[in-house]
Wavefront OBJ file of the C-alpha trace (Angstrom):
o trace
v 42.715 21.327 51.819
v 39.487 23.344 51.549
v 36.086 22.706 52.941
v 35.005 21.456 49.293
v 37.845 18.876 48.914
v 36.965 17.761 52.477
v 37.114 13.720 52.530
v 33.377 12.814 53.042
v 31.961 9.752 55.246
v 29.087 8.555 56.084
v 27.887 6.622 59.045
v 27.108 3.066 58.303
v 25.673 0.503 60.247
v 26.672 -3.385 61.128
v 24.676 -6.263 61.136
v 26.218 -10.072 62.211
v 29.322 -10.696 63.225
v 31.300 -9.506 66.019
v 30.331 -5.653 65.072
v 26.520 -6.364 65.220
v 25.147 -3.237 66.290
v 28.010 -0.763 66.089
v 28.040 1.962 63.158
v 31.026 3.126 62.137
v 31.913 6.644 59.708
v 32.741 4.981 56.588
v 34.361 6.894 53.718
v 32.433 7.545 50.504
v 34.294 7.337 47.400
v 33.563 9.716 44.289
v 29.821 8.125 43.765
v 28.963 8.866 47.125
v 28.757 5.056 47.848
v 30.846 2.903 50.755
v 33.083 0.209 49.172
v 31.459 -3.056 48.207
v 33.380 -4.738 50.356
v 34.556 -3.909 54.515
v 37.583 -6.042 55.498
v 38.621 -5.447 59.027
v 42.077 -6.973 60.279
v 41.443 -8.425 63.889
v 44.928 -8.957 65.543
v 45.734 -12.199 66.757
v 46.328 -12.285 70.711
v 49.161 -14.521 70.550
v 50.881 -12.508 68.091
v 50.051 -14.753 64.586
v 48.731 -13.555 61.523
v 45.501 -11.588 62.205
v 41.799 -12.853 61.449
v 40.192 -10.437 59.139
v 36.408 -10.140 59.296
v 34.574 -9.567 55.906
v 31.395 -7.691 55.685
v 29.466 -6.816 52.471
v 27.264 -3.700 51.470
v 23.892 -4.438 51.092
v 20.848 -2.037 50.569
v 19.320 -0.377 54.721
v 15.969 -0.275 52.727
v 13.660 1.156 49.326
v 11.418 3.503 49.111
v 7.626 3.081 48.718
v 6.926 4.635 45.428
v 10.347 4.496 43.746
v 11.735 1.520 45.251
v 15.216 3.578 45.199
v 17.867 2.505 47.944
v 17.226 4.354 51.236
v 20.899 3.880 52.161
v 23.942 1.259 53.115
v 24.313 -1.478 55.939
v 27.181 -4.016 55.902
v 26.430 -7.357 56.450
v 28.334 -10.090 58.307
v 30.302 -12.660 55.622
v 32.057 -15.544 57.739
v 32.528 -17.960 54.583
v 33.949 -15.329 52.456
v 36.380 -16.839 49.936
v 37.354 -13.709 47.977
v 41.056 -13.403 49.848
v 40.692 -9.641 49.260
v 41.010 -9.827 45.341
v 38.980 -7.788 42.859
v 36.703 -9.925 40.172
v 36.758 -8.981 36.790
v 33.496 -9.494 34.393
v 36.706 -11.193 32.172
v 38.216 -13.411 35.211
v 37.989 -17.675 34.954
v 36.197 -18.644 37.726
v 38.942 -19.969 40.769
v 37.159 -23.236 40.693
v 35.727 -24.731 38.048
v 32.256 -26.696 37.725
v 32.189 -30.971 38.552
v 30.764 -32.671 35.969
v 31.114 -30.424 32.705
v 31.379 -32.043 29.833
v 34.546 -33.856 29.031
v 35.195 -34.342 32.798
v 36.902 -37.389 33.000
v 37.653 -37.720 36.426
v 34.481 -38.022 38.938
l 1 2 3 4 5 6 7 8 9 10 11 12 13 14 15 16 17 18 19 20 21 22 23 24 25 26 27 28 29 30 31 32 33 34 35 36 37 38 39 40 41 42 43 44 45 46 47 48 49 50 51 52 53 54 55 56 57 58 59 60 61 62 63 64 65 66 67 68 69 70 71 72 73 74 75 76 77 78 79 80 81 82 83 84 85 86 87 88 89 90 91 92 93 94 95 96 97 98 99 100 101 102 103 104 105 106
């Protein structure tokens, strides 16, 4: 591997959550952005399935005059109900609206 296909990463802060404070390297992908989404598998003590904590990326700040993004923070999602699957623009919705139209039952 040369210096120019050298994986990049940039160091990205915490905020909530058990990592509140800590900043970790984080790998940019091909946009020079971190992923959307941080999942980070926690094992479980007692030797059950581990607790995954979910953070999301979320703007560090804007610039005065431009307003562009200033750079990337995660922050802390404990009622995250994804499960770790990607969302398509085409995708139903995993649970539907009460009360549409035709709803017969409540």
């Amino acid at each position: 591997m040369t210096e120019t296909e050298a994986v990049k990463s940039q160091d990205t802060p915490f905020e909530g959550g058990p990592m509140d404070g800590r900043v970790l390297p984080v790998l940019v992908g091909p946009t020079g952005h971190p992923p959307k989404t941080y999942r980070i598998p926690v094992p479980d003590p007692d030797g059950g399935p581990p607790t995954v904590l979910v953070y999301h990326r979320v703007p560090r700040g804007h610039s005065r005059r431009l307003g562009l993004i200033q750079g990337w923070k995660y922050r802390y999602d404990p009622d995250d109900r994804s499960g770790g699957k990607l969302r398509w623009p085409w995708s139903k919705p995993s649970d539907p609206p009460r009360g549409t139209p035709g709803d017969t039952h409540g």
